[in-house]
Backbone as ProteinMPNN parsed JSONL, in Angstrom:
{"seq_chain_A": "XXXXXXXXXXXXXXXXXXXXXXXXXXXXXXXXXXXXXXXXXXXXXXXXXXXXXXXXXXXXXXXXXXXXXXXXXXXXXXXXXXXXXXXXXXXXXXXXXXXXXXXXXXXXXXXXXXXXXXXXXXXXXXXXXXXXXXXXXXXXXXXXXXXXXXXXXXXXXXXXXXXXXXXXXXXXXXXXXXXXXXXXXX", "coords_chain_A": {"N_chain_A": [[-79.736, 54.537, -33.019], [-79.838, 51.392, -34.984], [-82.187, 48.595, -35.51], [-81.157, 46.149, -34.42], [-79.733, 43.129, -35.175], [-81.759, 40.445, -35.548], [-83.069, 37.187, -35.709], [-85.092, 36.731, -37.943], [-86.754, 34.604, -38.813], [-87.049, 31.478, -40.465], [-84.708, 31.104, -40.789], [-83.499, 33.429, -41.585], [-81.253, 36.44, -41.102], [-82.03, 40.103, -39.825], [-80.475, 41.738, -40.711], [-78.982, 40.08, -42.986], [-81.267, 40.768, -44.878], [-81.47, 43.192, -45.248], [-78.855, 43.001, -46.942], [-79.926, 42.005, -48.765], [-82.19, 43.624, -49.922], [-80.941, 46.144, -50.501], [-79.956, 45.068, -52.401], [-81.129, 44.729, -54.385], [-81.881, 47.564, -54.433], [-79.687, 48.933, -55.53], [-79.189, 47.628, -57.901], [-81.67, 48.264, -58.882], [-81.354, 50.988, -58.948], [-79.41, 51.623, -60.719], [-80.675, 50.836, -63.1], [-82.392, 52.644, -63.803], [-84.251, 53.159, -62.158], [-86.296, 54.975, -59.762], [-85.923, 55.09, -56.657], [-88.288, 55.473, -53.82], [-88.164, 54.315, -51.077], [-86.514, 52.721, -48.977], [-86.419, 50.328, -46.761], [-86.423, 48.079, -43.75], [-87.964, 46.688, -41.822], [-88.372, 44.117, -40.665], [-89.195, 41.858, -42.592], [-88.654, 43.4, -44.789], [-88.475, 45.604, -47.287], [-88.236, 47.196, -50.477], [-89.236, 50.572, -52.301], [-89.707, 51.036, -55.409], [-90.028, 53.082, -58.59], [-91.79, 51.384, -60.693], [-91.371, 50.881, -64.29], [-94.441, 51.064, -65.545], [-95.272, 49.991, -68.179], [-92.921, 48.224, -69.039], [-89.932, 48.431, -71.788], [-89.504, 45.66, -73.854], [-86.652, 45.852, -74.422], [-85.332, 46.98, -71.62], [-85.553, 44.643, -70.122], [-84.358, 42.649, -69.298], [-82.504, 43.819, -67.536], [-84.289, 44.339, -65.677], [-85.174, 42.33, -65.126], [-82.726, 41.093, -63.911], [-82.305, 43.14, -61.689], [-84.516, 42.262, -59.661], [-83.741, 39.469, -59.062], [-81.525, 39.681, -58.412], [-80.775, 39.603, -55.448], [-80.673, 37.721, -54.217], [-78.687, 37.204, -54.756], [-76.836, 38.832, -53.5], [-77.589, 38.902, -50.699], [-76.785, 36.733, -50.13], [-73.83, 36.489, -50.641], [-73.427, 39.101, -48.544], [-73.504, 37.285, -46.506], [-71.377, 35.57, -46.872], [-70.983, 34.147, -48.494], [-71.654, 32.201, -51.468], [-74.313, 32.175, -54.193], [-74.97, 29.83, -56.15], [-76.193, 29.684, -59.401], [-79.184, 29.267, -60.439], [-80.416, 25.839, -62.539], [-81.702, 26.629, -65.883], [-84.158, 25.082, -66.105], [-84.592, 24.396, -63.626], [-85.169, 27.623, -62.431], [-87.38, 28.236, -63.682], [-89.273, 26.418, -63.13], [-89.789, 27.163, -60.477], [-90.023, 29.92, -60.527], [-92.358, 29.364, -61.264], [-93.909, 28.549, -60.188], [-94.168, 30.048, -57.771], [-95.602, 32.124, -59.188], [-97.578, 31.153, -59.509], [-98.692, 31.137, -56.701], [-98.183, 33.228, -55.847], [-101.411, 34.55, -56.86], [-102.822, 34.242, -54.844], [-102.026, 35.74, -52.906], [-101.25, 38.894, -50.683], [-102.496, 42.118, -51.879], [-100.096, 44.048, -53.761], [-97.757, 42.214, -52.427], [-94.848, 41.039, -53.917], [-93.287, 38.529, -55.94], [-89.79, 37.79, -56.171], [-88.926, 36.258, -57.797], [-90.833, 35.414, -59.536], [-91.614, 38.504, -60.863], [-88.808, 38.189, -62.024], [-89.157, 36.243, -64.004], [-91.549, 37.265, -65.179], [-90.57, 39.746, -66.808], [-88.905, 38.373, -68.228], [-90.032, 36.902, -69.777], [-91.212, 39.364, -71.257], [-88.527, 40.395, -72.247], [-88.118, 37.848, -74.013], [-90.249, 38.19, -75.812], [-89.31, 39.884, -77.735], [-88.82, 38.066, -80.097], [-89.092, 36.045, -82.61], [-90.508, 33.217, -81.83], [-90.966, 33.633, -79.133], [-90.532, 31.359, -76.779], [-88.555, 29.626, -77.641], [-86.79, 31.431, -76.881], [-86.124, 32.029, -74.092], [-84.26, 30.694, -72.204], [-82.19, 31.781, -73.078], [-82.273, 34.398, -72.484], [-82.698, 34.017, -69.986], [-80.169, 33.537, -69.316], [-78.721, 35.565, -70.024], [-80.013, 37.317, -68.402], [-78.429, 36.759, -65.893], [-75.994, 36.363, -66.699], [-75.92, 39.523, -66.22], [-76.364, 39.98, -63.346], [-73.805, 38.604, -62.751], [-72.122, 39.734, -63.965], [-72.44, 42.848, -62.881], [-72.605, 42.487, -59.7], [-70.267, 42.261, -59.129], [-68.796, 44.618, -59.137], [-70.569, 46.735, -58.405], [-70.854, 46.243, -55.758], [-69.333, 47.353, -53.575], [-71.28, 49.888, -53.618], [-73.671, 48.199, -52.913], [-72.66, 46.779, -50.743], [-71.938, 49.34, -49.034], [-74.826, 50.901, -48.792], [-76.23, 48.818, -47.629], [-75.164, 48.213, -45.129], [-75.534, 51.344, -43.745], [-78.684, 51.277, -44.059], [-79.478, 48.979, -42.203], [-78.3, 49.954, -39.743], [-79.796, 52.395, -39.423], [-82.429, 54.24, -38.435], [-85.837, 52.472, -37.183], [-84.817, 51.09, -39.547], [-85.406, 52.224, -41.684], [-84.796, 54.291, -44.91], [-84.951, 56.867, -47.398], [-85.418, 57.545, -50.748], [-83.953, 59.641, -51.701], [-81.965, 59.609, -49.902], [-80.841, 57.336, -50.079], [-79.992, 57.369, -52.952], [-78.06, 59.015, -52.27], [-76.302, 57.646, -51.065], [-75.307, 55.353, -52.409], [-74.53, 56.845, -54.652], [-71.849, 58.34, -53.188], [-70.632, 56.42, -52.287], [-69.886, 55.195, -55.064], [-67.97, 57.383, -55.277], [-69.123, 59.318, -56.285], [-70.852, 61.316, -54.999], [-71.29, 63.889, -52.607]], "CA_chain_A": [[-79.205, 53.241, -33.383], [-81.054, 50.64, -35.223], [-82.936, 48.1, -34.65], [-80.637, 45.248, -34.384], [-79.546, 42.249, -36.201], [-82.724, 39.934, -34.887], [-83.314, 36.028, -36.788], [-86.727, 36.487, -38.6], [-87.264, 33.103, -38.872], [-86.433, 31.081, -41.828], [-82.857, 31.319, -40.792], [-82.749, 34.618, -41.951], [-81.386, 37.748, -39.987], [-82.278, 41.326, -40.266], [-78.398, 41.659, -41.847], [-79.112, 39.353, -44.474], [-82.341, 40.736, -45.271], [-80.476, 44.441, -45.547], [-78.183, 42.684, -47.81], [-80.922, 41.508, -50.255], [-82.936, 44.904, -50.167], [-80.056, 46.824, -50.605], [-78.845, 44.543, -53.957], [-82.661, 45.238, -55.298], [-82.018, 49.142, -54.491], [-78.68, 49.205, -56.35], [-79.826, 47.022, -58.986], [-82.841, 49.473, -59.117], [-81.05, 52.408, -59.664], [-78.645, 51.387, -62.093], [-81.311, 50.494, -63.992], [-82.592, 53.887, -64.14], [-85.729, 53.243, -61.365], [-86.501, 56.134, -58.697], [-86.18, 54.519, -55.076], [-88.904, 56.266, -53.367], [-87.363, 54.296, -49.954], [-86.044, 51.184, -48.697], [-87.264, 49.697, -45.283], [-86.235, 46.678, -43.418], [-87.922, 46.521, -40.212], [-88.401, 42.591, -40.192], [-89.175, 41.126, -43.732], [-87.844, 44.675, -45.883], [-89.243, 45.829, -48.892], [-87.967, 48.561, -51.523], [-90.063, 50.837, -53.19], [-89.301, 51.752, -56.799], [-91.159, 53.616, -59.375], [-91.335, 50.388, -61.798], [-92.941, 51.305, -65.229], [-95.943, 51.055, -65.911], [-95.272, 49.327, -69.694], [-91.497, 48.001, -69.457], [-89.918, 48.469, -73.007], [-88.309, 44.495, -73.839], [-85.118, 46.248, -74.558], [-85.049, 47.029, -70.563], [-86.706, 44.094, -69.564], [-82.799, 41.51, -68.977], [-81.517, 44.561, -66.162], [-85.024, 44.508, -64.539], [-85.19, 40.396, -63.922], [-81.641, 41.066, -62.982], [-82.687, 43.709, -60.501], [-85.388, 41.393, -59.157], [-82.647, 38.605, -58.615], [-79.898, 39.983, -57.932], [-81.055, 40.217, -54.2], [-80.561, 36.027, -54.05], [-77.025, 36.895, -55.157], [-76.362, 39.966, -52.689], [-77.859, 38.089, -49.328], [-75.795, 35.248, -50.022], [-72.418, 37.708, -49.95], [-73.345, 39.509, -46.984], [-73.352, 36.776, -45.426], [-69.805, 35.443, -47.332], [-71.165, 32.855, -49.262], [-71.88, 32.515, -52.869], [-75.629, 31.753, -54.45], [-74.907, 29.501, -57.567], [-77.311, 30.083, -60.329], [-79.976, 27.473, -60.964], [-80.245, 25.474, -64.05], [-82.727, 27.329, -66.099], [-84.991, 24.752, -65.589], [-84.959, 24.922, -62.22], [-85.559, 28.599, -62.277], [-88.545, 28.726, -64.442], [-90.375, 25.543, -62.179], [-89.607, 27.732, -59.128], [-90.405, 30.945, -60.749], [-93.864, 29.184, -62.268], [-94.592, 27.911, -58.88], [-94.063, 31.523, -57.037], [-96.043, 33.098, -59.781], [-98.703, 30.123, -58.702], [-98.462, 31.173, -55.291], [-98.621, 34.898, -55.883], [-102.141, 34.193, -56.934], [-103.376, 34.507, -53.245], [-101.095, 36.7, -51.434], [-101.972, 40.297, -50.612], [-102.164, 43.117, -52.729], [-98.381, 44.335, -53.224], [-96.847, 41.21, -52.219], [-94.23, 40.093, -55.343], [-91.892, 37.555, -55.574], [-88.75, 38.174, -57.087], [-88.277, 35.278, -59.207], [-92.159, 35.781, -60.273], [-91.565, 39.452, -61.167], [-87.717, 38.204, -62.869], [-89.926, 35.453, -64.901], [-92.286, 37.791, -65.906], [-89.108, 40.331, -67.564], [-88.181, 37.354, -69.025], [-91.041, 36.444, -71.161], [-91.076, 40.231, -72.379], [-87.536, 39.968, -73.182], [-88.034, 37.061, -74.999], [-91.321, 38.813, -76.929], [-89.102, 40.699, -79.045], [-88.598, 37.371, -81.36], [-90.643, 35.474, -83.395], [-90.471, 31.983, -81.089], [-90.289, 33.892, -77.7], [-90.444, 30.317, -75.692], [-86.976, 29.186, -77.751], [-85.737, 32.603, -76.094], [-86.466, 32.108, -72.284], [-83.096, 29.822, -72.294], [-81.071, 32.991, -73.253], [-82.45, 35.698, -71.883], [-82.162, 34.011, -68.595], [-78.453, 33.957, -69.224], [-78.51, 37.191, -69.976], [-80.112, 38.042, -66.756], [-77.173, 35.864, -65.31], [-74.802, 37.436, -67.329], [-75.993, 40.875, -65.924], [-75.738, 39.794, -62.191], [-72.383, 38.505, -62.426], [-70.785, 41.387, -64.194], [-72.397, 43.793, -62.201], [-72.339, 42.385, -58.425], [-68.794, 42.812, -58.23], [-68.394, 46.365, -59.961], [-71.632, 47.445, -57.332], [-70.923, 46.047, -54.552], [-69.397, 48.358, -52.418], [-72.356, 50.733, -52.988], [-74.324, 47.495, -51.98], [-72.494, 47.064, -48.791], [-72.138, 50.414, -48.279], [-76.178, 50.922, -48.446], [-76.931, 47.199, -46.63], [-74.739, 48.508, -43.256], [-76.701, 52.307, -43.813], [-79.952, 50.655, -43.824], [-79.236, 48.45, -40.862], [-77.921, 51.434, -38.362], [-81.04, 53.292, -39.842], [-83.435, 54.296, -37.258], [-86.317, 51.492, -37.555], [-84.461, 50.432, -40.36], [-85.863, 53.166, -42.859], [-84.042, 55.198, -45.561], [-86.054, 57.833, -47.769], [-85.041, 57.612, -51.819], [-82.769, 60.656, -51.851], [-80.586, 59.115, -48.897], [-80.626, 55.798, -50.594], [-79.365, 57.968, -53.818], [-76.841, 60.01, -51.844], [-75.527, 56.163, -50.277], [-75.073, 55.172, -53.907], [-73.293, 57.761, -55.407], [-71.032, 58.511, -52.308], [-69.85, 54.603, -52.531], [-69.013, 55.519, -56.497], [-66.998, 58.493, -55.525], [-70.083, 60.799, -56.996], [-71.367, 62.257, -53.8], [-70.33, 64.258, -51.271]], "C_chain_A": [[-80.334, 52.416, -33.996], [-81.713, 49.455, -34.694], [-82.774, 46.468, -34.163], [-80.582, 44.251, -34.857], [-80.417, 40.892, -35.104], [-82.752, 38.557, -36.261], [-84.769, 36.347, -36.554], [-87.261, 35.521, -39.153], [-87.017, 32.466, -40.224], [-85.094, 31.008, -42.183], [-82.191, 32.772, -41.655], [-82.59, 35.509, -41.325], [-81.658, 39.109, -40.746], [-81.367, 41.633, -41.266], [-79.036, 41.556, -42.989], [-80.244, 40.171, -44.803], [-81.63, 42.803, -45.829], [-79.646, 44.166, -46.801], [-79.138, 42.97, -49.074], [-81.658, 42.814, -50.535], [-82.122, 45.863, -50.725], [-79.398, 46.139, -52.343], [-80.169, 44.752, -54.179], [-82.431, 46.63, -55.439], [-80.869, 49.488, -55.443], [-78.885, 48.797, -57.268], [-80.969, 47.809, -59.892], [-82.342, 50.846, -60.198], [-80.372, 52.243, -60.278], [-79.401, 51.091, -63.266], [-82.416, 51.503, -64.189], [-84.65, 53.888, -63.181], [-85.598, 54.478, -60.498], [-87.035, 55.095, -57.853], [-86.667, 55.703, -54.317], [-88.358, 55.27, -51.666], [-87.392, 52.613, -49.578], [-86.243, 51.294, -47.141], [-87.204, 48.582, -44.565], [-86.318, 46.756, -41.896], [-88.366, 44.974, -39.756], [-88.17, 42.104, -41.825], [-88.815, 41.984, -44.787], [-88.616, 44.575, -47.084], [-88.213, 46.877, -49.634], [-88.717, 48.689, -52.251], [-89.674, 51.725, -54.47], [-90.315, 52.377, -57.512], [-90.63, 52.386, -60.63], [-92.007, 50.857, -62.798], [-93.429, 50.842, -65.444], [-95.889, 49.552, -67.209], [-94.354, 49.312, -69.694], [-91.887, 47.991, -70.854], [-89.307, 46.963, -72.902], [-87.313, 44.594, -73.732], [-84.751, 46.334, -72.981], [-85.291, 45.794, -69.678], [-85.434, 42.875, -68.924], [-82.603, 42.191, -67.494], [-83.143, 44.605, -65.15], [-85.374, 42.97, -63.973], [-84.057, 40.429, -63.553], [-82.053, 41.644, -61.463], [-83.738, 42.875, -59.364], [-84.425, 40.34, -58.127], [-81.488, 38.668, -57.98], [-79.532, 40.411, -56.379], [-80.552, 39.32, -53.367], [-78.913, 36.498, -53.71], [-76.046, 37.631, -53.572], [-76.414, 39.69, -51.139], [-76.706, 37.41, -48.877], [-74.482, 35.709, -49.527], [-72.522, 38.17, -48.893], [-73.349, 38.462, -46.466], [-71.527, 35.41, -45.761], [-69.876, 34.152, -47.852], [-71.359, 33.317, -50.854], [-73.492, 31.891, -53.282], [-74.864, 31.541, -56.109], [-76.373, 29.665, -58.651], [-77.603, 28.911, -60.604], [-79.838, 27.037, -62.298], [-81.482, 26.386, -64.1], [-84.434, 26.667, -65.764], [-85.865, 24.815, -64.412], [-85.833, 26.125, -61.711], [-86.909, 28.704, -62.736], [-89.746, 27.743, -63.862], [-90.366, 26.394, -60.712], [-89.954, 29.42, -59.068], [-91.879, 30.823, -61.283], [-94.616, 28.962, -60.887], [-95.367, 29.059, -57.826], [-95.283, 32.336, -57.728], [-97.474, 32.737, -59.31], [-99.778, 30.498, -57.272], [-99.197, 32.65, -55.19], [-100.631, 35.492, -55.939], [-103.079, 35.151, -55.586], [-102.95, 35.189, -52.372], [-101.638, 37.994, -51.939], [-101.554, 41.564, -51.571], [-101.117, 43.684, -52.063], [-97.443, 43.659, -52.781], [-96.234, 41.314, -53.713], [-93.517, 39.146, -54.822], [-91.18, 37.906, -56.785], [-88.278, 37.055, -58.289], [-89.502, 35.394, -59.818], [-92.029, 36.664, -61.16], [-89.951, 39.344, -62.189], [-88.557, 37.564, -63.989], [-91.314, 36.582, -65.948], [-91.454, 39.003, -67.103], [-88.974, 39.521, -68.43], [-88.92, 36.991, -70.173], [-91.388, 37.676, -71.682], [-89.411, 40.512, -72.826], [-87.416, 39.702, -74.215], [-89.428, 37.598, -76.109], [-90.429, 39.55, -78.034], [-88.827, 39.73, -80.299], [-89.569, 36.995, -81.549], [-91.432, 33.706, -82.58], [-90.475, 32.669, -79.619], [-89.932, 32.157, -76.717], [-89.268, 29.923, -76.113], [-86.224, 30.199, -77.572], [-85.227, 32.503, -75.359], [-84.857, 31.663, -72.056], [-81.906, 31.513, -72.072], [-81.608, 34.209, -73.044], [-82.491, 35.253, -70.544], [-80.539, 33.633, -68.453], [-78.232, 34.937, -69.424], [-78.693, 38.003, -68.577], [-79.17, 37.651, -65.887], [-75.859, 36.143, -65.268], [-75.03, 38.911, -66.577], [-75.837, 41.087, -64.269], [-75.001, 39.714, -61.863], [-71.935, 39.559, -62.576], [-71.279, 42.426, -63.271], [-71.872, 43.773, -60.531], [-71.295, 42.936, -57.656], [-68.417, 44.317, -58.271], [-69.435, 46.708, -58.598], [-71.579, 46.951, -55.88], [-70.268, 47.088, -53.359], [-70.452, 49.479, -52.526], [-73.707, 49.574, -52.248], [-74.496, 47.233, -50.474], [-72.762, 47.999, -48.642], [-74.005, 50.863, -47.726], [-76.739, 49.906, -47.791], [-76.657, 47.966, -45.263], [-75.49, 50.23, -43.188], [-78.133, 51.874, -42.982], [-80.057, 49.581, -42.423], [-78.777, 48.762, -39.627], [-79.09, 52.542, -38.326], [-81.772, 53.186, -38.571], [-84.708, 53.251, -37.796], [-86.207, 50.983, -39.229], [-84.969, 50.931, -41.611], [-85.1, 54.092, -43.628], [-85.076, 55.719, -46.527], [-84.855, 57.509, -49.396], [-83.795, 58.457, -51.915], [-81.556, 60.585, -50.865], [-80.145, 57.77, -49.515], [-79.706, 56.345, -51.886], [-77.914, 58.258, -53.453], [-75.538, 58.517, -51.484], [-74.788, 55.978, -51.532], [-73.974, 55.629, -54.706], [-72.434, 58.125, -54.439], [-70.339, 57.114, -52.739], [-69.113, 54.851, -53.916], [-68.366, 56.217, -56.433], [-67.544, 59.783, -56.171], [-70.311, 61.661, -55.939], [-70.898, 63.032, -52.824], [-70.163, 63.927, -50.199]], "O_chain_A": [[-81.516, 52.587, -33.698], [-81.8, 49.307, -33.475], [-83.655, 45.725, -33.73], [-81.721, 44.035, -35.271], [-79.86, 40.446, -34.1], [-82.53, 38.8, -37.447], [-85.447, 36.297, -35.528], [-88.2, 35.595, -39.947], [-86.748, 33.262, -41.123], [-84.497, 30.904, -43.254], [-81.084, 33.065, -42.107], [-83.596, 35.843, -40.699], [-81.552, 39.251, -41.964], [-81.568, 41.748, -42.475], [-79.5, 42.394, -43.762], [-79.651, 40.51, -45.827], [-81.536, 43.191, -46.994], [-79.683, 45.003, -47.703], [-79.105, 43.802, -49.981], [-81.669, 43.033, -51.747], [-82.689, 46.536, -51.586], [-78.626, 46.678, -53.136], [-79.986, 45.92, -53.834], [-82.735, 47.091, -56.539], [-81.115, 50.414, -56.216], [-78.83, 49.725, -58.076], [-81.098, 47.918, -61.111], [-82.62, 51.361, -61.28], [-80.577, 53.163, -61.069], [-78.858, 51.081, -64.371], [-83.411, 51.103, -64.795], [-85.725, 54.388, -63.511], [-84.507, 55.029, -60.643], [-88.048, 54.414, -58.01], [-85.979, 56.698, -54.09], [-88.124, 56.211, -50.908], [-88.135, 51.681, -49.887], [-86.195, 52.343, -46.498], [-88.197, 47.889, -44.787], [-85.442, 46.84, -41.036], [-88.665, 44.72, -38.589], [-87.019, 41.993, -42.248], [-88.616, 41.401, -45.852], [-89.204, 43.648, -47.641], [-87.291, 47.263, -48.916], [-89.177, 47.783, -52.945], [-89.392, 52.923, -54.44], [-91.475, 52.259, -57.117], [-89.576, 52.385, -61.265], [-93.143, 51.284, -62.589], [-93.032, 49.708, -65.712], [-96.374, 48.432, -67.053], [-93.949, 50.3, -70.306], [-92.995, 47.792, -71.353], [-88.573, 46.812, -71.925], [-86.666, 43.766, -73.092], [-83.707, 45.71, -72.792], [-85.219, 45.968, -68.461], [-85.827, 42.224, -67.955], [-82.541, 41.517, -66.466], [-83.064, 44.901, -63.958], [-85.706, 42.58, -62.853], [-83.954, 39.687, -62.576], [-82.13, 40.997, -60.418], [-83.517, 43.045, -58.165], [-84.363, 40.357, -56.898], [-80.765, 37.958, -57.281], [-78.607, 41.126, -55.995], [-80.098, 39.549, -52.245], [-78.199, 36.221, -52.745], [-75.104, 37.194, -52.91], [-75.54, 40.105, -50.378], [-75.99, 37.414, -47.876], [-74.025, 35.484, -48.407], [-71.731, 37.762, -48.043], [-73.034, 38.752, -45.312], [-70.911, 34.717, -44.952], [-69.055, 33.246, -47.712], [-71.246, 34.451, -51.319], [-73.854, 31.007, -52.507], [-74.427, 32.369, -56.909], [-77.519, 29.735, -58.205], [-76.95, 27.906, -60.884], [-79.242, 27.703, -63.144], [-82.139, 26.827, -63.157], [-85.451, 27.258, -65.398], [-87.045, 25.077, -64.18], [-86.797, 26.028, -60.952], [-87.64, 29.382, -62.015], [-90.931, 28.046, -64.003], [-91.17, 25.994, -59.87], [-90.112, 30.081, -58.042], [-92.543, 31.788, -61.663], [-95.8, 29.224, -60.677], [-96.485, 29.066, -57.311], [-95.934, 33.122, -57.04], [-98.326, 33.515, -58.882], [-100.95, 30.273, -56.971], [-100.257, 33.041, -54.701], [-101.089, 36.452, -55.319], [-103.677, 36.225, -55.522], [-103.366, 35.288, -51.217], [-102.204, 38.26, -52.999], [-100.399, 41.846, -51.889], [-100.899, 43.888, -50.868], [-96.324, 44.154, -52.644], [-96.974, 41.628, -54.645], [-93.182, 38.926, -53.658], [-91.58, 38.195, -57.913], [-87.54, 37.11, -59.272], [-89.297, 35.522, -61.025], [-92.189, 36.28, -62.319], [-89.785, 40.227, -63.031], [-88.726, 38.278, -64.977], [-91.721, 36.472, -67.104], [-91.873, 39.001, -68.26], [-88.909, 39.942, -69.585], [-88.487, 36.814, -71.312], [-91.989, 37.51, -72.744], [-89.268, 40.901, -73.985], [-86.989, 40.34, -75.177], [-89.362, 37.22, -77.279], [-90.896, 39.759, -79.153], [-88.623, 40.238, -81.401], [-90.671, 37.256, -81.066], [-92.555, 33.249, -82.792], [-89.793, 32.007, -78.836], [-88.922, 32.108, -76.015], [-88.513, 29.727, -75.161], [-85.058, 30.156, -77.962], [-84.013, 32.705, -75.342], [-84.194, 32.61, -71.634], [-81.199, 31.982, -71.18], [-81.116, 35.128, -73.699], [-82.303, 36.17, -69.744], [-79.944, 33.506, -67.382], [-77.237, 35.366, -68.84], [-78.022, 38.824, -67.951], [-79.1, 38.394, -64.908], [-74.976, 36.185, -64.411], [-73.944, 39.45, -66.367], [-75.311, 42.111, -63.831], [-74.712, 40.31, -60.826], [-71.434, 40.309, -61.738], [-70.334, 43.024, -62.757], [-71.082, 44.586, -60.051], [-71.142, 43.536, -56.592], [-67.798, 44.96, -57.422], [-68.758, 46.99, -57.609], [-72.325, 47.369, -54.995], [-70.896, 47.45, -52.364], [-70.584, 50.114, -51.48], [-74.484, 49.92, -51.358], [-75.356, 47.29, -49.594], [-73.854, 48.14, -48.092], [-74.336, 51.072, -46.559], [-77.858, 50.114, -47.324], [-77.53, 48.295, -44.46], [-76.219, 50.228, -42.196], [-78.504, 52.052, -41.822], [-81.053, 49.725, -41.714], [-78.817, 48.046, -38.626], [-79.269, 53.363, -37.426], [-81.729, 52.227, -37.801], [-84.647, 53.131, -39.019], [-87.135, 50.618, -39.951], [-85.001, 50.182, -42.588], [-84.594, 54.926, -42.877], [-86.129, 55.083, -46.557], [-83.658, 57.285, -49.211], [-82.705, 57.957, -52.192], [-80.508, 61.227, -50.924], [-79.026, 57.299, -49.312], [-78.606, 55.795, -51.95], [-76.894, 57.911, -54.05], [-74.318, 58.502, -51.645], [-73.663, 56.464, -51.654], [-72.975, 55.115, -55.207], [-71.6, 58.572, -55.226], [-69.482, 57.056, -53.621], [-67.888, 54.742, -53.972], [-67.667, 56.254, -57.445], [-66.966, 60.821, -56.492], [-69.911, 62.821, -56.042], [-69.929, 62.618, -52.188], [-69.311, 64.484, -49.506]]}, "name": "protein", "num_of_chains": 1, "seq": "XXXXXXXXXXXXXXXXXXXXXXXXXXXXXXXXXXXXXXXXXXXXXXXXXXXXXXXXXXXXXXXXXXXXXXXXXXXXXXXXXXXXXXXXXXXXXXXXXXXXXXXXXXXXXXXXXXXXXXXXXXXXXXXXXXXXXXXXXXXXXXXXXXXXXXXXXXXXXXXXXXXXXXXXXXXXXXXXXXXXXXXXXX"}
């Protein structure tokens, strides 16, 4: 059995925190990453193989993937996470990136790591800064439409990962979760 639905302070519970790891891992692999394993024994992580040198063309579905964790929390727990103004996002994603600064090797933050997507996005024009605007609707655009279409492999991998023995799943079980939920797996 696992390791029970415990508040980790910040008003968040293990659950929720399953939720959000679990919409990064689906998000992940739809977006063609290798989940080497997802882990939520208090504050959760997922580990992807991110590349090295995103191409811009990929660069909308990986600040989605980043974000789309905000969106996925919020549901498990049967709420909705409205999307900030862009402004908002980009003082709160400048701030994080600020922040990041000083925290330990391998820390990210997800709106840091969406913000940074975002400004190679927007590199493929000739103005990238009169981009940012619309390529974070794009990333917006790519949360909505997907959430609902992925969500039952979301749930299905959130409640997985939260019955998990200390709350650990290995890439190729996180896979198998995935495609079972789509009707791929056995």
């Amino acid at each position: 059995m696992g390791i029970g639905d415990m508040d980790l302070g910040f008003g968040r519970t293990r659950r929720q925190i399953c939720y959000h790891e679990a919409g990064h891992a689906v998000f992940y692999y739809h977006a063609n990453l290798k989940i080497n394993f997802v882990h939520v024994p208090g504050e959760g992580n997922v580990c992807a193989e991110w590349p090295n040198h995103p191409h811009p063309e990929q660069a909308i579905d990986l600040a989605a993937s980043c974000v789309a964790a905000w969106y996925t929390e919020a549901r498990g727990r049967g709420e909705t996470f409205p999307h900030m103004s862009f402004e908002d996002f980009m003082a709160y994603a400048e701030a994080e990136r600020a922040d990041m600064q000083f925290a330990p090797l391998g820390l990210v933050s997800d709106s840091a790591e969406a913000l940074d997507m975002l400004e190679l996005a927007a590199s493929r024009y000739a103005n990238p800064q009169d981009k940012m605007s619309e390529c974070y609707k794009a990333m917006c655009d790519t949360v909505d439409r997907n959430l609902e279409f992925w969500w039952p492999e979301i749930e299905a991998l959130a409640k997985r990962v939260f019955v998990a023995d200390d709350g650990y799943l290995e890439g190729n079980e996180v896979a198998g979760i995935i495609e079972a939920a789509r009707g791929e797996g056995s």
